[in-house]
Structure formats: C-alpha cells, structure tokens
C-alpha positions in Angstrom: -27.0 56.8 -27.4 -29.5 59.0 -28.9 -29.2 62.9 -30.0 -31.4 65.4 -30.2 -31.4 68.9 -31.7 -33.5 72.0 -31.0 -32.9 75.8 -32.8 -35.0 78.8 -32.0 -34.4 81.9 -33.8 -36.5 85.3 -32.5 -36.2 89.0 -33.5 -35.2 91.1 -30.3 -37.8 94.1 -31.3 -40.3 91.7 -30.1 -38.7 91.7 -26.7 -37.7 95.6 -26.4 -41.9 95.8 -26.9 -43.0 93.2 -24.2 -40.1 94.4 -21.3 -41.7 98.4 -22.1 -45.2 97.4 -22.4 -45.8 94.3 -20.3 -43.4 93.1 -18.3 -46.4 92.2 -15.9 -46.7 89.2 -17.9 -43.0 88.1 -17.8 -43.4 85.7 -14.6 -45.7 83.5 -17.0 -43.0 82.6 -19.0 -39.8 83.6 -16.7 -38.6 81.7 -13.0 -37.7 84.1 -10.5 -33.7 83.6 -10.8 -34.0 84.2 -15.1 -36.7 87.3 -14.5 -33.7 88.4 -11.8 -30.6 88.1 -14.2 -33.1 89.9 -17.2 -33.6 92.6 -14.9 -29.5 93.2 -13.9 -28.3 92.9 -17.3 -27.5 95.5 -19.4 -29.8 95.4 -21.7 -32.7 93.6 -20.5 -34.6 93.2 -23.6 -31.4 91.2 -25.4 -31.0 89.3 -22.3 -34.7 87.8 -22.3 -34.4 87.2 -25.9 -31.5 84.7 -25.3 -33.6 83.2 -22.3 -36.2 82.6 -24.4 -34.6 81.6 -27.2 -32.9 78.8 -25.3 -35.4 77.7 -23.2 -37.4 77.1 -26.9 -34.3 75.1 -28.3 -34.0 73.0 -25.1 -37.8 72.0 -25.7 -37.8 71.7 -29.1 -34.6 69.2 -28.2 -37.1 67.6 -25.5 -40.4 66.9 -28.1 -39.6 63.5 -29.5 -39.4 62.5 -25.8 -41.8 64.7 -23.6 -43.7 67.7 -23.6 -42.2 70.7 -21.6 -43.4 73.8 -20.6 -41.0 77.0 -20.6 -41.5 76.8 -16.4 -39.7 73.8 -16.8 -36.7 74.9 -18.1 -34.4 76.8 -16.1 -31.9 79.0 -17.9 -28.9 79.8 -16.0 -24.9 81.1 -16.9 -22.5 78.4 -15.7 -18.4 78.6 -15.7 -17.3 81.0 -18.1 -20.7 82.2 -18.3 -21.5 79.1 -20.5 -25.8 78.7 -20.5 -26.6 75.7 -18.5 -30.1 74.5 -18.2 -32.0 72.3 -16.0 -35.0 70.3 -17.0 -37.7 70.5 -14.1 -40.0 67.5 -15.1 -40.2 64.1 -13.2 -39.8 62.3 -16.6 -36.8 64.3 -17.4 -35.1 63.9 -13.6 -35.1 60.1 -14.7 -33.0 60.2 -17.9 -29.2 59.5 -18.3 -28.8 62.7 -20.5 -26.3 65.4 -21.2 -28.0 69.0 -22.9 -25.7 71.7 -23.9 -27.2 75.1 -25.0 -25.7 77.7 -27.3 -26.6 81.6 -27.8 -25.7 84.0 -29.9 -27.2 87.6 -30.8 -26.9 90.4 -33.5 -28.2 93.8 -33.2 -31.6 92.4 -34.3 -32.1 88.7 -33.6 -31.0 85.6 -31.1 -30.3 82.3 -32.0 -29.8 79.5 -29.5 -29.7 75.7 -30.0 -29.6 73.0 -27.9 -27.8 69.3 -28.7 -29.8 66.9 -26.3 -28.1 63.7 -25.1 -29.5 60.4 -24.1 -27.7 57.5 -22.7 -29.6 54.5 -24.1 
C-alpha cells in the first residue's frame, strides 16, 4: 500500500473577481455538473473556491504517479454531502486506489486536501 497527500490553499477574493468578471472562462477549468452546482449554491464564488481547491489537492495527490489536468477531476458532494471525486484518466481507471477529499473555508480562504490510496 502506498499513500499519497495533496493540500491546496487559495484566497476566495480571487474567485468573487473571476465569477463577476469572467465567468466565460469557467468551462476551461469547470465540468458541466461542478459549473451547475457553482451556479445553485449560495454563494457561488465560495463554492468554486472549494472546487478548485480540491480538484488541486486531488492532483497534487496524483503527481508522483501521473499528470492530471483539472478536466480530469470531477468534484462532486456524496452522502452527507461528503466531496467525492472521480479521476477521469485511462491510467487512473486502472489503479486499486481509494482518494478521500476534505474542504474547509473561512470568510477569506479554502483549504482542501486529498489522502490518495494505492493498493500495491
């Protein structure tokens, strides 16, 4: 068994400017279902902080093993609105592995890690 660890940490004033100013751009970086969830929450801006933050931690968990690109990782709210992710990549789809994502907020920052699994 092997572990892996990946944190990302991001101020949400960065995120209050791109969802007021260009949120033409947000399909470049969000799938369909996150940019959908983003756009029914609350407060939007918050909400694709914690995306993003966890889709960096998942593939900062990912690098020793493969490259990923934040279309590969899909962000979604499982039971008890617990994030789940799924790793769309062909190397990925092939792995015994377990990945369990965390995020949290404050009034001005996200944090979200993710504790990567493989089963040698």
């Amino acid at each position: 068994m092997s572990q892996y660890i990946g944190v990302d940490l991001e101020e949400i004033k960065r995120f209050r400017r791109l969802w007021m100013h260009k949120k033409h751009l947000l399909h470049w970086f969000y799938l369909p279902a996150e940019l959908k969830k983003i756009e029914e929450a609350p407060k939007p801006p918050e909400k694709m902080a914690g995306i993003w933050c966890a889709k960096e931690a998942v593939i900062k968990a990912f690098a020793p093993l493969i490259s990923l690109r934040n279309l590969e990782v899909d962000l979604s709210q499982g039971h008890h609105a617990i994030p789940e992710a799924r790793i769309l990549h062909p190397v990925a789809e092939k792995l015994d592995l377990s990945l369990t994502v965390s995020i949290s907020h404050t009034r001005e920052h996200v944090i979200a890690n993710a504790l990567l699994t493989i089963n040698d």
